[in-house]
C-alpha positions as CSV (number, residue, x, y, z in Angstrom):
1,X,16.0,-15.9,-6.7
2,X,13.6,-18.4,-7.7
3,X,10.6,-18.2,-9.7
4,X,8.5,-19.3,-6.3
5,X,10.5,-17.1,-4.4
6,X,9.3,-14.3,-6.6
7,X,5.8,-15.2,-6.7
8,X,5.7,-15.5,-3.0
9,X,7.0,-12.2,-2.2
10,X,5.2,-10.4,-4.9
11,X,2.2,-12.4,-6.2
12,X,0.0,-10.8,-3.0
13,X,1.2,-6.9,-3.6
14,X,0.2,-7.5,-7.4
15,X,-3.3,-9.3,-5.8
16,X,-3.6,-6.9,-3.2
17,X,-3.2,-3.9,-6.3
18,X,-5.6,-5.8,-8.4
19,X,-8.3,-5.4,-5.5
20,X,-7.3,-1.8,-5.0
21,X,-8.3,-0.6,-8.7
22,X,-11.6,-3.2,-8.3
23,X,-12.7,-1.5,-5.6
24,X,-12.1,2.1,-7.3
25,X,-13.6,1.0,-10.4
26,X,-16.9,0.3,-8.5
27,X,-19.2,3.6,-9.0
28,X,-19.5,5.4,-6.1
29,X,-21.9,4.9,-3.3
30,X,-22.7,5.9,0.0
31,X,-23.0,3.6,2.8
32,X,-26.1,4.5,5.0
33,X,-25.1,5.3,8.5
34,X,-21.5,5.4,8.1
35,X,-20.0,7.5,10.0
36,X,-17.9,10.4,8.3
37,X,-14.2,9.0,9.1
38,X,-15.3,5.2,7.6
39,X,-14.2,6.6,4.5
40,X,-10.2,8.2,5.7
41,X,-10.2,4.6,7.5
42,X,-10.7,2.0,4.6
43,X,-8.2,4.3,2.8
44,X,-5.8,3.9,5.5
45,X,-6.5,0.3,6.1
46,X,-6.3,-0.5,2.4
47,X,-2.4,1.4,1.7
48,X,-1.2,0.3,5.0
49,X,-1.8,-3.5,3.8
50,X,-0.1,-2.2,0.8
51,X,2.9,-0.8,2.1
52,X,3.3,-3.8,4.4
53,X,3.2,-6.4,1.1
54,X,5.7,-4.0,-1.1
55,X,8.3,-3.6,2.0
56,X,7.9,-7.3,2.7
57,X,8.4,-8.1,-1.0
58,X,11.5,-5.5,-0.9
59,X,12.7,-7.1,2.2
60,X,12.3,-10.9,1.1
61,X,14.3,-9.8,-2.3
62,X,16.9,-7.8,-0.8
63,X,17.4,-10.3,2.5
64,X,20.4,-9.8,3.6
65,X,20.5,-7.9,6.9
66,X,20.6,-4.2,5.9
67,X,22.9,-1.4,7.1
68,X,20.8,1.7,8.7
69,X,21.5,3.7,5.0
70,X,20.1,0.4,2.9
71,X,16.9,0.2,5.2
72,X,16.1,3.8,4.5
73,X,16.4,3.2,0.9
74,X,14.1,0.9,0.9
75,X,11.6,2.7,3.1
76,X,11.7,5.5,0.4
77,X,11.4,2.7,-2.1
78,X,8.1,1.1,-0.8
79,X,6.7,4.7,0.4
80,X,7.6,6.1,-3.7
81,X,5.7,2.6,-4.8
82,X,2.7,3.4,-2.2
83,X,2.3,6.7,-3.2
84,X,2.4,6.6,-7.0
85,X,0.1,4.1,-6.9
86,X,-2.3,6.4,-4.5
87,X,-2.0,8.6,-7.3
88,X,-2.8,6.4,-10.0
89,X,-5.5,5.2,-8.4
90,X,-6.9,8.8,-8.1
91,X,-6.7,9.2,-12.1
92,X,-8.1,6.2,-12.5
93,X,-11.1,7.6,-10.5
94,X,-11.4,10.6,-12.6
95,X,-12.8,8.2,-15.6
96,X,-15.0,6.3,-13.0
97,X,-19.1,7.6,-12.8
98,X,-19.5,9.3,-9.9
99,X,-16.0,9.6,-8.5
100,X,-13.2,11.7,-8.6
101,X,-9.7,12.5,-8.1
102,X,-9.8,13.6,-4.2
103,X,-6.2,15.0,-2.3
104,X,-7.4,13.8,0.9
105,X,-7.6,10.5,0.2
106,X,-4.4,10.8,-1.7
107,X,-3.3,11.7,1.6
108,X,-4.9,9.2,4.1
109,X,-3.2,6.6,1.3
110,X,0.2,7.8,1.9
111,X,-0.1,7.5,5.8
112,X,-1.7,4.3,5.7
113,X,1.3,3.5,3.3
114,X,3.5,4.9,6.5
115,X,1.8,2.9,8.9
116,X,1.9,-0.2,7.0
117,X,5.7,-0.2,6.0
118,X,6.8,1.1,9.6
119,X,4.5,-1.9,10.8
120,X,6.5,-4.3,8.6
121,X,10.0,-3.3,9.7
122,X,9.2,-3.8,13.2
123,X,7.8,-7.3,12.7
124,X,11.1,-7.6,11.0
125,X,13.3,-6.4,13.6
126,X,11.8,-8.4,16.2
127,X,11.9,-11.3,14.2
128,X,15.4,-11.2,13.8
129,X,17.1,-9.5,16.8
């Protein structure tokens, strides 16, 4: 695999990462008139981009077609990588003023992480079938 071919795949999951810790290292604030759920969403919103950019950087470095077994690996794969970094992102909040370590938006992380891979290997499917 080439350099390029490595940057491509996995340049945007280390970007998309990067933004991820920015955003948590931002002291917390409340955004007047936001409704309670805005907060479960951007979690959501935010892993499920995630998990799309690790499965399609799994995908793109693994490409040959995949038997049913392979594919499953790799969805445990990209979920494990989602969900560790949920977590690390959580202890990183624990040294951040004014937020904290919070298992419910560990949680809405790991379904947006779901959503996001599941997303990704339907694109992929249709694509190639």
């Amino acid at each position: 695999m080439s350099f390029y071919s490595v940057i491509s795949l996995w340049g945007p999951v280390a970007g998309w990462a990067g933004l991820i810790f920015l955003i948590s290292s931002i002291a917390q604030y409340d955004l007047p008139g936001a409704p309670d759920f805005a907060s479960t969403a951007a979690h959501v919103i935010e892993y499920g981009i995630l998990g799309f950019l690790i499965k399609r950087g799994i995908h793109g470095t693994y490409n040959e077609p995949g038997s049913i077994r392979e594919e499953r690996l790799y969805f445990i794969a990209a979920l494990t990588a989602c969900c560790l970094y949920a977590l690390s992102d959580e202890v990183h909040q624990l040294f951040v003023p004014g937020r904290h370590f919070q298992v419910s938006d560990l949680i809405a992380d790991s379904a947006g992480g779901v959503i996001g891979i599941v997303l990704y290997s339907r694109i992929a499917v249709v694509k190639s079938g």
